[in-house]
C-alpha atoms as one frame of an Amber mdcrd trajectory, in Angstrom:
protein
   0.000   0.000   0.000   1.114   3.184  -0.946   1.502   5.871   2.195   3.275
   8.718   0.240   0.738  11.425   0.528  -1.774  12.404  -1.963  -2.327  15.856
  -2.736  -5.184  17.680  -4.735  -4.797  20.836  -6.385  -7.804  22.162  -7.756
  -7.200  25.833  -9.835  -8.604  27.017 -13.473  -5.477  27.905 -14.221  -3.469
  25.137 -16.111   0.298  26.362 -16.123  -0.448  26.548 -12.306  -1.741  22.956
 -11.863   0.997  21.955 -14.134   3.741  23.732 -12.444   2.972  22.068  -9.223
   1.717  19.033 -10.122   5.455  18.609 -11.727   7.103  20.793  -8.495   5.249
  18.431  -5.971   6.089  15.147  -7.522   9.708  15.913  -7.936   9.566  16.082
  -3.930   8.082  13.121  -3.248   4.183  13.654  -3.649   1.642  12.311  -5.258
  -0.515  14.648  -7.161  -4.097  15.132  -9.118  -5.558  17.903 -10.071  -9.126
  19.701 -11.232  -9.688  22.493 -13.121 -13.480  22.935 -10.800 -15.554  21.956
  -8.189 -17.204  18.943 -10.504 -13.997  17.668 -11.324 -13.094  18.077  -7.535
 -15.506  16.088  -6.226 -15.063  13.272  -9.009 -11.407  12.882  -7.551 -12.053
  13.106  -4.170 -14.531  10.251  -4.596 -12.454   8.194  -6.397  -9.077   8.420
  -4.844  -7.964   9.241  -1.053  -6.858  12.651  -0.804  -4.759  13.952   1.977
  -4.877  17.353   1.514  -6.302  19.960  -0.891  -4.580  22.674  -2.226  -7.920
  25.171  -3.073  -7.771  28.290  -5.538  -9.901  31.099  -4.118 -11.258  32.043
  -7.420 -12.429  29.428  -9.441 -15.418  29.483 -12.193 -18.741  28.579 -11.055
 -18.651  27.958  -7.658 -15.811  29.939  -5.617 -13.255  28.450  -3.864 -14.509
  29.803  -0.107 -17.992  28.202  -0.536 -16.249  24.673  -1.725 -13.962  25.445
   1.582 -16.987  25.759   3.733 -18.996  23.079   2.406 -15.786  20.652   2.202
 -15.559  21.472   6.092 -19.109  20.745   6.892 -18.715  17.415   5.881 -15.306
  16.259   7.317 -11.776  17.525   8.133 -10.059  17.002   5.124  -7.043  19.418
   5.000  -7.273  22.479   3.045  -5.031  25.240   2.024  -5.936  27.774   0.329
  -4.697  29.621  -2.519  -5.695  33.542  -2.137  -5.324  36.894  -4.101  -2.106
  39.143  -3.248  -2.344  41.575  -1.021  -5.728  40.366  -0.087  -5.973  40.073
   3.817  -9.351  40.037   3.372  -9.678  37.110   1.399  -7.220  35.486   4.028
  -9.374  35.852   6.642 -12.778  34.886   4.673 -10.687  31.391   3.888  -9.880
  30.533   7.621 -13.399  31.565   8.355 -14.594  29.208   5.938 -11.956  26.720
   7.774  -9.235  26.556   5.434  -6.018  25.155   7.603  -3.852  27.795   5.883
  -3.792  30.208   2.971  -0.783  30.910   0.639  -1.396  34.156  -1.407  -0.319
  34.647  -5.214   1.914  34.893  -6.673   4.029  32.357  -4.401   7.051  30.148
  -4.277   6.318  26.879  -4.745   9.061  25.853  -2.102   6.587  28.003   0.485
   3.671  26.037  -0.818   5.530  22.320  -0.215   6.659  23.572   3.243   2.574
  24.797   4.322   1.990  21.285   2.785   4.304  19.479   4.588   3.342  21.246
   8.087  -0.280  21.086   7.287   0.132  17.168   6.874   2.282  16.614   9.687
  -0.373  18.680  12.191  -3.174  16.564  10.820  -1.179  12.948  11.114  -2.855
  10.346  13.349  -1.720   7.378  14.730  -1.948   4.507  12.369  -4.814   1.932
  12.218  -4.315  -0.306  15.111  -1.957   1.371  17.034  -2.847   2.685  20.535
  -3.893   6.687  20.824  -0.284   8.379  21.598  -2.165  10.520  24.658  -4.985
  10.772  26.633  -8.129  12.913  27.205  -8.383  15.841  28.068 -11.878  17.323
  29.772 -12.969  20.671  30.346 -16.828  22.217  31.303 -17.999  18.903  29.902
 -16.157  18.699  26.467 -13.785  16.106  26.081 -10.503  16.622  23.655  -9.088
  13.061  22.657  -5.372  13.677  21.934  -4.948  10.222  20.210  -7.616  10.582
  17.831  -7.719  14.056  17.750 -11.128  14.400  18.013 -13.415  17.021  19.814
 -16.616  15.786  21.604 -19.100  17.394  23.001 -20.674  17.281  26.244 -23.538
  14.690  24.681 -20.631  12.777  23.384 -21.400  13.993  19.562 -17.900  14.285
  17.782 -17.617  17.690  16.534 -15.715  18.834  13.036 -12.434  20.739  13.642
 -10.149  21.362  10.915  -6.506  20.823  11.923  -5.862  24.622  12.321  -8.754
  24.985  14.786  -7.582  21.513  16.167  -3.981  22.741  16.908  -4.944  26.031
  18.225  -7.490  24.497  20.926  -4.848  22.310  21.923  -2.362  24.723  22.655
  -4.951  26.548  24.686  -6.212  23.473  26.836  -2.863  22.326  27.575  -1.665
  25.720  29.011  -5.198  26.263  31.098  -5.415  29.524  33.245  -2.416  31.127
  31.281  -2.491  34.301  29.254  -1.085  33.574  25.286  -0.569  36.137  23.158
  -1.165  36.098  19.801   2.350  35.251  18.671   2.792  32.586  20.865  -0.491
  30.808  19.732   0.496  31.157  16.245   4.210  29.497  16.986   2.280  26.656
  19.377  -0.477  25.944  16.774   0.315  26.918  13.191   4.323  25.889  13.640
   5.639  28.835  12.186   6.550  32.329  12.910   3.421  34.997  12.839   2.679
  37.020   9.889   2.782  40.680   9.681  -0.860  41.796  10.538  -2.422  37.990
  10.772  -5.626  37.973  11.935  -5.959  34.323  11.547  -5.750  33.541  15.330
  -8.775  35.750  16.286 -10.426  33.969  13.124  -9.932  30.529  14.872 -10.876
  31.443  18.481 -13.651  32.875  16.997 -14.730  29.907  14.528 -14.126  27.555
  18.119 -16.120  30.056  20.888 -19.194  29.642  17.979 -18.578  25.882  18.384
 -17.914  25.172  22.346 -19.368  28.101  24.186 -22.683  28.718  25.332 -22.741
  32.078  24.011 -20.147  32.754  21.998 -21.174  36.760  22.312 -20.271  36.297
  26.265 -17.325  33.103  26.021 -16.400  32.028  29.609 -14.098  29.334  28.273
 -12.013  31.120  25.622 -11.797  34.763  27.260  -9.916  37.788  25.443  -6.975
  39.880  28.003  -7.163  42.762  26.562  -3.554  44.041  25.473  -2.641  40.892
  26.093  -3.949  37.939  24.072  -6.686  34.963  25.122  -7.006  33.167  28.542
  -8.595  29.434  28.592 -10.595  30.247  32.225 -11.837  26.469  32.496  -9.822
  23.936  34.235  -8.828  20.858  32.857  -8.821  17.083  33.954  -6.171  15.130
  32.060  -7.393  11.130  32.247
């Protein structure tokens, strides 16, 4: 069985998806592409993708609504490919629940290394193998480490994407402890913060809307103002 990982690109335009279709299999990657959503969905039924690499723009259906809906159902890893300059659209594609975002034009050695740390964030343990952790419980949710899995206080599972995944993790496991913004985008994104990046407010507020009460008046994820976000609830490790 084949484990090198499978990669979807899905843009309109072709010296793109042939660029890095032939870019991404030089470094060890296995690659399809789709020029649209219809083609999208053909491959995703028909082969296992690992991650998809999703252009912003695309004809017919845009790239943030195929984000959103692709989230809805699952947590398939996305990153998505956005307009220079464009914070805007940045911050539309996390809220959508992309992973990341890479804007155009861009190095393709930028793009393989978001890949890479996308994949590597979103890795589980393999089949039969025990979970590497334990659980961790807080105001009745329950955060599986192993399986990386959210569930709720009914003991539904709840859809995170692996940025939202990685950023509540970083938050539970330092309970009662101010983060700033830089910090949580070193603990949960891997990398150094961007100029301006809004994306950590965009997660903390895509979670609050999916584990607190009122997300208007969050007593689990609270903002210190000047100073970053607080997780107020403490936490049983099992």
């Amino acid at each position: 069985m084949d484990n090198t990982p499978h990669i979807l690109i899905v843009d309109d335009d072709r010296e793109i998806r042939d660029l890095l279709s032939r870019f991404l299999t030089r470094n060890g990657l296995r690659v399809s592409v789709a020029r649209e959503e219809r083609e999208m969905r053909k491959v995703l039924q028909d082969s296992g993708i690992d991650l998809v690499v999703l252009d912003a723009m695309l004809p017919g259906k845009d790239g943030f609504t195929i984000c959103r809906e692709l989230r809805a159902n699952g947590s398939l890893p996305i990153i998505m490919l956005t307009a220079a300059g464009e914070e805007t659209d940045r911050i539309v594609g996390l809220e959508m629940g992309a992973d990341d975002y890479v804007p155009k034009p861009f190095n393709p050695r930028e793009l393989l290394a978001r890949i890479r740390a996308v994949l590597r964030r979103a890795a589980t343990p393999s089949r039969g193998s025990e979970p590497a952790s334990g659980l961790l419980r807080f105001a009745g949710w329950t955060l599986d480490t192993g399986r990386r899995q959210l569930l709720s206080p009914e003991g539904a599972l709840v859809t995170l994407s692996t940025g939202e995944y990685d950023l509540l993790l970083a938050l539970v496991e330092r309970p009662q402890r101010t983060l700033s913004r830089e910090q949580l985008l070193d603990l949960a994104r891997g990398r150094g913060p961007v100029p301006f990046d809004r994306s950590i407010d965009v997660q903390v507020s895509r979670l609050r809307r999916k584990i607190e009460s009122d997300p208007k008046a969050p007593a689990i994820i609270t903002t210190v103002r000047g100073g970053g976000y607080l997780f107020a609830t403490p936490v049983e490790r099992a």
